[in-house]
PDB file of N, CA, C and O in Angstrom:
ATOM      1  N   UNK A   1     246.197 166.237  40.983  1.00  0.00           N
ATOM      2  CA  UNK A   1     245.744 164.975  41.536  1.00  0.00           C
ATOM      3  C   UNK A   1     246.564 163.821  40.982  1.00  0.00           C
ATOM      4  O   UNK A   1     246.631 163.793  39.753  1.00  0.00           O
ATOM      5  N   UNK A   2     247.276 162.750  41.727  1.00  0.00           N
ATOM      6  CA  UNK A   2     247.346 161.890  41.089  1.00  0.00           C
ATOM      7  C   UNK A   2     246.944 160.848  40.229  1.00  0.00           C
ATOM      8  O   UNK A   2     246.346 159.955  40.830  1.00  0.00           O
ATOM      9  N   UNK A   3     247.037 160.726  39.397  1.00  0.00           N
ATOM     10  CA  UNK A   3     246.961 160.201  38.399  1.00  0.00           C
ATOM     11  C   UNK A   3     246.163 158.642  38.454  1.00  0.00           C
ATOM     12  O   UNK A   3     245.193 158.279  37.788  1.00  0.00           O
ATOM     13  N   UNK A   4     246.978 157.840  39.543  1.00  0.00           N
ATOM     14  CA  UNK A   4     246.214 156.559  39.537  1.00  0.00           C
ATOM     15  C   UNK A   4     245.215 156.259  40.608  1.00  0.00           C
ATOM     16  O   UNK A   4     245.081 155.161  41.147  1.00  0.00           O
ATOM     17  N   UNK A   5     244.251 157.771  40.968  1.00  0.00           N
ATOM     18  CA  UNK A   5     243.158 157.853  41.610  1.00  0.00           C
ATOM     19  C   UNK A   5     241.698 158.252  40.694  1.00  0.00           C
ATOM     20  O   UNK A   5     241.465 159.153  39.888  1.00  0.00           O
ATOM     21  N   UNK A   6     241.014 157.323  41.142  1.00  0.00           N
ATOM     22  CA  UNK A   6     239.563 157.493  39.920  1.00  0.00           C
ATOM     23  C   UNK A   6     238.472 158.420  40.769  1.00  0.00           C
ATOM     24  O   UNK A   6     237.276 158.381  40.480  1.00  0.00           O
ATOM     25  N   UNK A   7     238.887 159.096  41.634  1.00  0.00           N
ATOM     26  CA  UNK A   7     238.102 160.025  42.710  1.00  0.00           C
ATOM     27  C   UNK A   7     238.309 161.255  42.814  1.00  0.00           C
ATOM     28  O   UNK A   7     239.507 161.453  43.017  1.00  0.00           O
ATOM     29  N   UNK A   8     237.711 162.193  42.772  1.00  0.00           N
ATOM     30  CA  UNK A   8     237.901 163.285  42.931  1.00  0.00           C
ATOM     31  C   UNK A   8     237.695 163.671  44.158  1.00  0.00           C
ATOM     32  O   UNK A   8     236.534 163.843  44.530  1.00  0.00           O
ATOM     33  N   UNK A   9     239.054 163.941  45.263  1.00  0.00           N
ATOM     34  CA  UNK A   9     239.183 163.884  46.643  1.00  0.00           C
ATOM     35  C   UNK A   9     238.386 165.006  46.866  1.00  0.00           C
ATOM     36  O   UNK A   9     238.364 164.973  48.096  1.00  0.00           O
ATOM     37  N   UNK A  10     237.890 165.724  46.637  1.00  0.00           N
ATOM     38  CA  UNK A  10     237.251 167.477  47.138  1.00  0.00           C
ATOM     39  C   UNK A  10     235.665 166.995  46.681  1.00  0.00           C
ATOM     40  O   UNK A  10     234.830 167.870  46.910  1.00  0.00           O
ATOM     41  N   UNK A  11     235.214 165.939  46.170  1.00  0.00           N
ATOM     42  CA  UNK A  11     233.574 165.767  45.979  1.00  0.00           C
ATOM     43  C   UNK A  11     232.745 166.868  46.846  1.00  0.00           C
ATOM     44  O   UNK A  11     231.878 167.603  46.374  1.00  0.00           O
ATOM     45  N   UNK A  12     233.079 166.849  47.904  1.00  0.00           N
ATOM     46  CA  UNK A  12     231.926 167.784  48.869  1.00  0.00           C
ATOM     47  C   UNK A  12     231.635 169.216  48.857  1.00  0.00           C
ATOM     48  O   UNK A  12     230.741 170.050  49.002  1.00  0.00           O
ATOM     49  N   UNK A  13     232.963 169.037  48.589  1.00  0.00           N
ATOM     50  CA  UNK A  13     233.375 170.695  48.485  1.00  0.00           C
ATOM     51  C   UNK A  13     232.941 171.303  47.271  1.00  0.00           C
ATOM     52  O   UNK A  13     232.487 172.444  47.363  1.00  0.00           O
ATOM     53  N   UNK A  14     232.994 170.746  46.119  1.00  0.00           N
ATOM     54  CA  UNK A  14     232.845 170.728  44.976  1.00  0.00           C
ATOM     55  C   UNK A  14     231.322 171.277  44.700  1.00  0.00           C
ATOM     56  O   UNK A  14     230.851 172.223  44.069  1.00  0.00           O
ATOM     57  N   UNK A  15     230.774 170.171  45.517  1.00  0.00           N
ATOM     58  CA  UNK A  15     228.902 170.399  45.538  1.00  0.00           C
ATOM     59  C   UNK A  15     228.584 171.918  46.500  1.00  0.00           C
ATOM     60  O   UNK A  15     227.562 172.569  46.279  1.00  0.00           O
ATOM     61  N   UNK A  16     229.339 172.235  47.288  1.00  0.00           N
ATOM     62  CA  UNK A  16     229.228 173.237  48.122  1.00  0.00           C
ATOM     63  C   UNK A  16     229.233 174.861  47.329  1.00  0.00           C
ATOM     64  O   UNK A  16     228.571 175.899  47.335  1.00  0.00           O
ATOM     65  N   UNK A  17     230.546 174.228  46.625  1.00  0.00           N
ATOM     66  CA  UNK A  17     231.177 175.805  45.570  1.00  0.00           C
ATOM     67  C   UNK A  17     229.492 175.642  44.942  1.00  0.00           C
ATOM     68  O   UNK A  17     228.563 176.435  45.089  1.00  0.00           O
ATOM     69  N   UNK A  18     229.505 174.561  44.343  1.00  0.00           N
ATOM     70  CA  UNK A  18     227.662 174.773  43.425  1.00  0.00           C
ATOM     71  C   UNK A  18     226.805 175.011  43.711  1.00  0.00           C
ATOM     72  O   UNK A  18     225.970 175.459  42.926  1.00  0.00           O
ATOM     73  N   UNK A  19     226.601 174.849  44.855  1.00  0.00           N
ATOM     74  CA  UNK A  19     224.860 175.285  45.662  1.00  0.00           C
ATOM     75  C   UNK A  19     224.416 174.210  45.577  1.00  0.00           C
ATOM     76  O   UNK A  19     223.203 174.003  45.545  1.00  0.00           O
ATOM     77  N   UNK A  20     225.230 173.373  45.527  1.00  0.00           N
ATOM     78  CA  UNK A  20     224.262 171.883  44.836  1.00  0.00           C
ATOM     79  C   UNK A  20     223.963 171.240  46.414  1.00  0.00           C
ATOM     80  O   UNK A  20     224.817 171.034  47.276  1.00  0.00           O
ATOM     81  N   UNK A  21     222.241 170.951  46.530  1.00  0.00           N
ATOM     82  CA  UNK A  21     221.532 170.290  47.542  1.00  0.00           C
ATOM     83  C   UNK A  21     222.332 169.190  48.332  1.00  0.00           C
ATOM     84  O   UNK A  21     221.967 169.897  49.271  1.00  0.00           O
ATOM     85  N   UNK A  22     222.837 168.479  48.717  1.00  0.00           N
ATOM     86  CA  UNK A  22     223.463 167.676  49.607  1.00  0.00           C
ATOM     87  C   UNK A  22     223.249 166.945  50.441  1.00  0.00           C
ATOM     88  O   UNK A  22     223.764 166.945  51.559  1.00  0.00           O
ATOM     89  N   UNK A  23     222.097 165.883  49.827  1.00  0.00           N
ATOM     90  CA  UNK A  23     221.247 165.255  50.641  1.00  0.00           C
ATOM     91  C   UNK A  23     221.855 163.563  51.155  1.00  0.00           C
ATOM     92  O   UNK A  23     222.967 163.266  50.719  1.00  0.00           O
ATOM     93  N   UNK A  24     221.243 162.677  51.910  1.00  0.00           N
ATOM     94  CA  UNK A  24     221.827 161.671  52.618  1.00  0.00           C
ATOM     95  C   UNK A  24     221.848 160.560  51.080  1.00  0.00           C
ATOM     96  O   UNK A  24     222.953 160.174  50.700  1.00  0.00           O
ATOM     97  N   UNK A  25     220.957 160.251  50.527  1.00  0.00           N
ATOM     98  CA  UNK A  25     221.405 159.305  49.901  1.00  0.00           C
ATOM     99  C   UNK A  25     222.341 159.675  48.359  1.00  0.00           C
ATOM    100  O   UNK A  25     222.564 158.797  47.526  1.00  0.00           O
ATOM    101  N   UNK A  26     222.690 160.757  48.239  1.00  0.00           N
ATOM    102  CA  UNK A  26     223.932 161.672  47.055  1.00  0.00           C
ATOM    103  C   UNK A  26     225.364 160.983  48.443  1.00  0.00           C
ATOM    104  O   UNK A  26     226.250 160.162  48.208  1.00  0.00           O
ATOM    105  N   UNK A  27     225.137 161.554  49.509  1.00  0.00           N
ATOM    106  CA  UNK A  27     226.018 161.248  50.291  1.00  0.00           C
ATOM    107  C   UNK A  27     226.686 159.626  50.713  1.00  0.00           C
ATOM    108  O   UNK A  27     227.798 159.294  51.122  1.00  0.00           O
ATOM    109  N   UNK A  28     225.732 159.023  50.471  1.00  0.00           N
ATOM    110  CA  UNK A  28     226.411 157.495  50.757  1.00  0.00           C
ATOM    111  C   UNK A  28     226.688 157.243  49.488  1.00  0.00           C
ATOM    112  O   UNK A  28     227.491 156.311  49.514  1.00  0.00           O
ATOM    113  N   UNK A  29     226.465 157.565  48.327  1.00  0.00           N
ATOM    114  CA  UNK A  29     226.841 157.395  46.829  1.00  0.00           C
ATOM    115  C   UNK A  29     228.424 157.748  46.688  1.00  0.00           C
ATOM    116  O   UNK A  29     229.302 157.390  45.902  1.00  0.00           O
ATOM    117  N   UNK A  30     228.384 158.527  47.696  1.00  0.00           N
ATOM    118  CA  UNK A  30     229.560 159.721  47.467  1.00  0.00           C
ATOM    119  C   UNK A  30     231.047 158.296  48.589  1.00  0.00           C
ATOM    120  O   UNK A  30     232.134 157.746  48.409  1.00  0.00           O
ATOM    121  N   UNK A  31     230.098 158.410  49.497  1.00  0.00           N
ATOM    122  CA  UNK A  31     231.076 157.602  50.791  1.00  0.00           C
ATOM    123  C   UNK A  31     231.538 156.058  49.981  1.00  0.00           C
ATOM    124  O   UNK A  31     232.711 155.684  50.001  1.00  0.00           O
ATOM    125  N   UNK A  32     230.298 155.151  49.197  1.00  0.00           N
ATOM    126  CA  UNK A  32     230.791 154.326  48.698  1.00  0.00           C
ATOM    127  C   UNK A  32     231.652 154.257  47.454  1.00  0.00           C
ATOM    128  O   UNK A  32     232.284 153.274  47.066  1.00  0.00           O
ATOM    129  N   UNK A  33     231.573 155.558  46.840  1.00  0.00           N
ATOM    130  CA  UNK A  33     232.875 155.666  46.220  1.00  0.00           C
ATOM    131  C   UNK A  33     234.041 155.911  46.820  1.00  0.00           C
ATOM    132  O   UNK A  33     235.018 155.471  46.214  1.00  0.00           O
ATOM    133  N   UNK A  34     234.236 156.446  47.770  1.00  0.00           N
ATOM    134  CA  UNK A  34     235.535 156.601  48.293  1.00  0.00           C
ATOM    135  C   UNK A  34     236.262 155.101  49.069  1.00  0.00           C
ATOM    136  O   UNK A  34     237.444 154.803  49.239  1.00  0.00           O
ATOM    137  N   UNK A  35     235.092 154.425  49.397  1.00  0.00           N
ATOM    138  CA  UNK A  35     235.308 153.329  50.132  1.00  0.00           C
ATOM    139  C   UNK A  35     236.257 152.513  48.828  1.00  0.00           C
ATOM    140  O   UNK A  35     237.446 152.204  48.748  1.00  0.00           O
ATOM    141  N   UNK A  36     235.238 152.376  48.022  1.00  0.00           N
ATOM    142  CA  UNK A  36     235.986 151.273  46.683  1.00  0.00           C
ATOM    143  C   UNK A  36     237.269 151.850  46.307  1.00  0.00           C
ATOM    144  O   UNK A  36     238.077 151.099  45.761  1.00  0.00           O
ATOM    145  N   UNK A  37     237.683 153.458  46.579  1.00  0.00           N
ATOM    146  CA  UNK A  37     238.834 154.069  45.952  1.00  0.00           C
ATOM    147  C   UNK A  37     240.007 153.630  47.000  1.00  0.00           C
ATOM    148  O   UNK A  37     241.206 153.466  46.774  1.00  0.00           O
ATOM    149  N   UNK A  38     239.305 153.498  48.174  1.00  0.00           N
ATOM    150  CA  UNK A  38     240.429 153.541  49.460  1.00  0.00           C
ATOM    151  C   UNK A  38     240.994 151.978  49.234  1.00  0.00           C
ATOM    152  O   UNK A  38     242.170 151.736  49.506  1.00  0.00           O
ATOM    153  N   UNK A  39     240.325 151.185  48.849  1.00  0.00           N
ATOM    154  CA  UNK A  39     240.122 149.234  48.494  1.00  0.00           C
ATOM    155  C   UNK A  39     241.291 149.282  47.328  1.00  0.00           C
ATOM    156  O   UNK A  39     242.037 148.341  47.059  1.00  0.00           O
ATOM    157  N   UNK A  40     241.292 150.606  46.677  1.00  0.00           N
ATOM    158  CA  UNK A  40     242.549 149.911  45.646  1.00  0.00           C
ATOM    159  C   UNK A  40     244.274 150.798  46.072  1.00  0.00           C
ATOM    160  O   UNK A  40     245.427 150.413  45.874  1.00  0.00           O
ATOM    161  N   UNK A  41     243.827 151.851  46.594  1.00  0.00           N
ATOM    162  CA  UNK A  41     244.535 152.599  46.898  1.00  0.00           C
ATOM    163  C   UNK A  41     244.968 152.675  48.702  1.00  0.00           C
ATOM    164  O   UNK A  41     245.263 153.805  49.089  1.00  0.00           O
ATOM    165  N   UNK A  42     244.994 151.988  49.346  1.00  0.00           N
ATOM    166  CA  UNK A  42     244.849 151.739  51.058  1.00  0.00           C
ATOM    167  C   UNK A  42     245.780 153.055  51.396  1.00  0.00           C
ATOM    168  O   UNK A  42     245.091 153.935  51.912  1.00  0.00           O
ATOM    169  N   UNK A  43     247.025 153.385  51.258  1.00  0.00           N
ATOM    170  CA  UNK A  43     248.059 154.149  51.470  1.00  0.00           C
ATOM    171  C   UNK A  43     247.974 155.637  51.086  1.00  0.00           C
ATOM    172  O   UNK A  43     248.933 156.386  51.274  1.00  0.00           O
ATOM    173  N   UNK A  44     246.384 156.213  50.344  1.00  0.00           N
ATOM    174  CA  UNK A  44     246.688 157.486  49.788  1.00  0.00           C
ATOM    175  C   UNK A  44     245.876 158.399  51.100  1.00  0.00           C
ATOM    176  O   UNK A  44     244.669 158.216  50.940  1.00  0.00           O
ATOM    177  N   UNK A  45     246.093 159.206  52.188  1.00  0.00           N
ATOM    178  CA  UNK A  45     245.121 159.547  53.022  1.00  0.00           C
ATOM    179  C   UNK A  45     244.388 160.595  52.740  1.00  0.00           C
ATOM    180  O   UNK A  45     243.561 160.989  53.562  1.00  0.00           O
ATOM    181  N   UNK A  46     244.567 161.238  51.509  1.00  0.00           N
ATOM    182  CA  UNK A  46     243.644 162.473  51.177  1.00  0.00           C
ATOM    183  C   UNK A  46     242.219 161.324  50.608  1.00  0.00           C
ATOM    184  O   UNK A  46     241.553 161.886  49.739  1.00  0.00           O
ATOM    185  N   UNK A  47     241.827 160.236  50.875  1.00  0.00           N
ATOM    186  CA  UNK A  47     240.888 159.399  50.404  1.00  0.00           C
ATOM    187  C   UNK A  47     240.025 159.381  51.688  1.00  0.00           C
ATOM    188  O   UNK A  47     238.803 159.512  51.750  1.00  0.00           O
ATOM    189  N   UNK A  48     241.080 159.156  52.909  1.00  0.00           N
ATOM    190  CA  UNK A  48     240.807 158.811  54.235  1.00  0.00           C
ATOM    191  C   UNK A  48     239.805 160.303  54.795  1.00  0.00           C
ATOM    192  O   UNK A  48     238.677 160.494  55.248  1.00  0.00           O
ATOM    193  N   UNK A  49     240.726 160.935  54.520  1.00  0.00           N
ATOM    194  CA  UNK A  49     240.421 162.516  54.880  1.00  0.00           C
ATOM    195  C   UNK A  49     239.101 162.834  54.572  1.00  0.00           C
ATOM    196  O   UNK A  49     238.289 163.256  55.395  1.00  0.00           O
ATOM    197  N   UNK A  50     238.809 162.570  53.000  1.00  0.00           N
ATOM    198  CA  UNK A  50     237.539 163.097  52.238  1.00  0.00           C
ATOM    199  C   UNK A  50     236.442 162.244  52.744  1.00  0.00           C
ATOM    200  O   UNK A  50     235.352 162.816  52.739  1.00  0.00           O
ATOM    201  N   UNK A  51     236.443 160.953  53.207  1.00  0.00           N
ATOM    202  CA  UNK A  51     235.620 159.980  53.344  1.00  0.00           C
ATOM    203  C   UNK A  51     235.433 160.181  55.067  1.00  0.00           C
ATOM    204  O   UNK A  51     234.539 159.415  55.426  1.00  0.00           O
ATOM    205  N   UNK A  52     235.872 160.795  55.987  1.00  0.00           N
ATOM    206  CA  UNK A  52     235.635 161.435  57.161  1.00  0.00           C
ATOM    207  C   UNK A  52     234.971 162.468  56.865  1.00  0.00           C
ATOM    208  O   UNK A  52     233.949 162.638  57.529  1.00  0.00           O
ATOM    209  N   UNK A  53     235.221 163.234  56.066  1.00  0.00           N
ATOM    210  CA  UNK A  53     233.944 164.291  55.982  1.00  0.00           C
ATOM    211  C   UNK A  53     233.125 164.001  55.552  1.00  0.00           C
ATOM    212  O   UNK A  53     232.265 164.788  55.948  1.00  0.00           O
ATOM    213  N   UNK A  54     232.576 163.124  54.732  1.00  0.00           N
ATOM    214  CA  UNK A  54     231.435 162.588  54.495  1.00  0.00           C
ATOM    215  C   UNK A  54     230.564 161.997  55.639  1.00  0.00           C
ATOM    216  O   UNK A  54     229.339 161.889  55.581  1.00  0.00           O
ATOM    217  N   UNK A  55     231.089 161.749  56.341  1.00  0.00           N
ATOM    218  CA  UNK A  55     230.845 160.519  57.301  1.00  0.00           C
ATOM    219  C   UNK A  55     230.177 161.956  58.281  1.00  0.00           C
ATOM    220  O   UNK A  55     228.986 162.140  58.531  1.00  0.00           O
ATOM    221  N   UNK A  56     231.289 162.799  58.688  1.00  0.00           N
ATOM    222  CA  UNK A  56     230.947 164.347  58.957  1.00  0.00           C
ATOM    223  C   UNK A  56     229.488 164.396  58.853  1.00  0.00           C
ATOM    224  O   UNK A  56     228.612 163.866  59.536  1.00  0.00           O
ATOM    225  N   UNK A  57     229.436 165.321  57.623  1.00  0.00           N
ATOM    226  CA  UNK A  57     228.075 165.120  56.887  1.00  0.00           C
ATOM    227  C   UNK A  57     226.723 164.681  57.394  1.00  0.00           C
ATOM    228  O   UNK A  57     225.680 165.302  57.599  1.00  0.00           O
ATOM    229  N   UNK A  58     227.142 163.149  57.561  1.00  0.00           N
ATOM    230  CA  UNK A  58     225.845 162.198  57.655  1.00  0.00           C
ATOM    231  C   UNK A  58     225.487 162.197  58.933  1.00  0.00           C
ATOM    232  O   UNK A  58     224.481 161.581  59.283  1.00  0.00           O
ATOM    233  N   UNK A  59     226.487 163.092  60.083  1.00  0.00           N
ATOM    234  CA  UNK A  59     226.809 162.461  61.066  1.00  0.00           C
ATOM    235  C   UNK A  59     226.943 161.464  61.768  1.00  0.00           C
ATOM    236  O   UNK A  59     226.485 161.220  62.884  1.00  0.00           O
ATOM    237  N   UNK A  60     227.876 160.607  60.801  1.00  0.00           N
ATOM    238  CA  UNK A  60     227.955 159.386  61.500  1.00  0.00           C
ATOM    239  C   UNK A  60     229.819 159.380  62.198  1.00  0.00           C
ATOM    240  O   UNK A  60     230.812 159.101  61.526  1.00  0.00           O
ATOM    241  N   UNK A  61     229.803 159.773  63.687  1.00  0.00           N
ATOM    242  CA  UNK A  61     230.801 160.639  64.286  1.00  0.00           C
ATOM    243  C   UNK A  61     232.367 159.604  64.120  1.00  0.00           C
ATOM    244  O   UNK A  61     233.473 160.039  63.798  1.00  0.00           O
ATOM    245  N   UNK A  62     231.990 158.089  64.468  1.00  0.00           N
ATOM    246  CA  UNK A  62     232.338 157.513  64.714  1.00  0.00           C
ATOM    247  C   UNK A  62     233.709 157.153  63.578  1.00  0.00           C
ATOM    248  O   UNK A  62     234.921 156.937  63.560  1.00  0.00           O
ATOM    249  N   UNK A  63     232.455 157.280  62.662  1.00  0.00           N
ATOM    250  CA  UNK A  63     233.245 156.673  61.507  1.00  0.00           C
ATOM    251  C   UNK A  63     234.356 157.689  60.766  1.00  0.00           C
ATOM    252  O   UNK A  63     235.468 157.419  60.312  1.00  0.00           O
ATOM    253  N   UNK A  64     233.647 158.931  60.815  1.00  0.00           N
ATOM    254  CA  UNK A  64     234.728 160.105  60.702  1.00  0.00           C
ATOM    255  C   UNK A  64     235.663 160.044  61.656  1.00  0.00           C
ATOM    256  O   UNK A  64     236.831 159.986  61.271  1.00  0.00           O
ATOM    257  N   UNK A  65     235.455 160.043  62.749  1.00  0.00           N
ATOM    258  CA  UNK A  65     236.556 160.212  63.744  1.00  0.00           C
ATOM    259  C   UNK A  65     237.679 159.097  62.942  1.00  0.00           C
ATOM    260  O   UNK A  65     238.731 159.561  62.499  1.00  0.00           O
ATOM    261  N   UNK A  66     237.370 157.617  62.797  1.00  0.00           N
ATOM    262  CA  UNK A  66     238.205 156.711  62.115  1.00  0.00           C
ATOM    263  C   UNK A  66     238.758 157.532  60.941  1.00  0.00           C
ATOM    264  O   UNK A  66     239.792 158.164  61.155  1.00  0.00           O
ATOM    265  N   UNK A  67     238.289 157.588  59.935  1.00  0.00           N
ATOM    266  CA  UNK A  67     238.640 157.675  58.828  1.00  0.00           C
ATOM    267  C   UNK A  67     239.929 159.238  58.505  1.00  0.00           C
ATOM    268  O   UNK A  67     240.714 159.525  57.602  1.00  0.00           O
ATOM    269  N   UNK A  68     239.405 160.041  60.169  1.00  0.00           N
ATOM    270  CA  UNK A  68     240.285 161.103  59.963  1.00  0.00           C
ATOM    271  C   UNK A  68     241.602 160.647  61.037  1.00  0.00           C
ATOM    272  O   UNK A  68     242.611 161.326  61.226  1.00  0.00           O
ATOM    273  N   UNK A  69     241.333 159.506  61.580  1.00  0.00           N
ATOM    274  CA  UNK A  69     242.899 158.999  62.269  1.00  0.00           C
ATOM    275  C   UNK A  69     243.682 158.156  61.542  1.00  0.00           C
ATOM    276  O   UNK A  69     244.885 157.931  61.674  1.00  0.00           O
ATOM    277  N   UNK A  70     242.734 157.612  60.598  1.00  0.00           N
ATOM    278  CA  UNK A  70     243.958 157.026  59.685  1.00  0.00           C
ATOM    279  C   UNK A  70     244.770 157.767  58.784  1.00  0.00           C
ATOM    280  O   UNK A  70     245.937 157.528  58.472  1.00  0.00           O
ATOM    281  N   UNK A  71     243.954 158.795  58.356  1.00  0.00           N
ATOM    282  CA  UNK A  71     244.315 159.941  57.648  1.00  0.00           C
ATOM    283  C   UNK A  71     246.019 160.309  58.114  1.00  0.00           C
ATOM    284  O   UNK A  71     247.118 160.192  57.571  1.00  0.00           O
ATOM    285  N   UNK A  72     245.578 160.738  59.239  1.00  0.00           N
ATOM    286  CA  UNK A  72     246.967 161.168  60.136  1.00  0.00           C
ATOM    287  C   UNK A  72     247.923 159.692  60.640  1.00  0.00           C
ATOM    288  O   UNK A  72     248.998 159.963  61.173  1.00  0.00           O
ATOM    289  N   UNK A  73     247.654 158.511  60.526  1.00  0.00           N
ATOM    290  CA  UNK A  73     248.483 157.633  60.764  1.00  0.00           C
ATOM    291  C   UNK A  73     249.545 157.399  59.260  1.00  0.00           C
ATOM    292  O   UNK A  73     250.687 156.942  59.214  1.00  0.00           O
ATOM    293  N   UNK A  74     248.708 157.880  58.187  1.00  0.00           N
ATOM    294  CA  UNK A  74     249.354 157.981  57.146  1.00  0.00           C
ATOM    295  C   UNK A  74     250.256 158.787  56.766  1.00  0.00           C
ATOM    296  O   UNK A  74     251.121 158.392  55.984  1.00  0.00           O
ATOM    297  N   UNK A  75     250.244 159.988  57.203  1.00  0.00           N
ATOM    298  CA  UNK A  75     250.200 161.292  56.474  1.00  0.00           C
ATOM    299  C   UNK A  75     250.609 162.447  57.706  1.00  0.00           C
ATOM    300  O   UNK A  75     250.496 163.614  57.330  1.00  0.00           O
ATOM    301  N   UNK A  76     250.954 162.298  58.772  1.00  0.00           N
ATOM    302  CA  UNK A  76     250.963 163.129  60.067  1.00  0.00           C
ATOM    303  C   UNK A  76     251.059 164.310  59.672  1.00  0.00           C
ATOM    304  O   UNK A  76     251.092 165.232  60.487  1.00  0.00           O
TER     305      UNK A  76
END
């Protein structure tokens, strides 16, 4: 991981490998960290990526759909 990221891009996955419950408000905890990570870091898209699956998740379609096109506007 790079170094001048304070996020651990795989959060979801992470809870998944654990069995760990995965409920809506762990999940916006999870999304507003990525949000503040993406605020210092705009250019890294594995931020973009992880924060679409969250969004996934919550099903909120919209916002994933965004967050996984910037992904690829970054990063093709």
């Amino acid at each position: 991981l790079p170094k001048h990221v304070n996020i651990i891009p795989d959060y979801v996955e992470i809870f998944e490998k654990l069995g760990a419950k995965i409920d809506r408000p762990l999940l916006k905890t999870i999304a507003n960290l990525y949000k503040e990570e993406i605020e210092k870091n705009p250019l890294y898209p594995d931020l973009y990526y992880q924060l679409g699956k969250v969004c996934e998740y919550m099903e909120e379609w919209d916002e994933a759909i965004k967050n996984y096109q910037k992904a690829l506007e970054i990063n093709p």
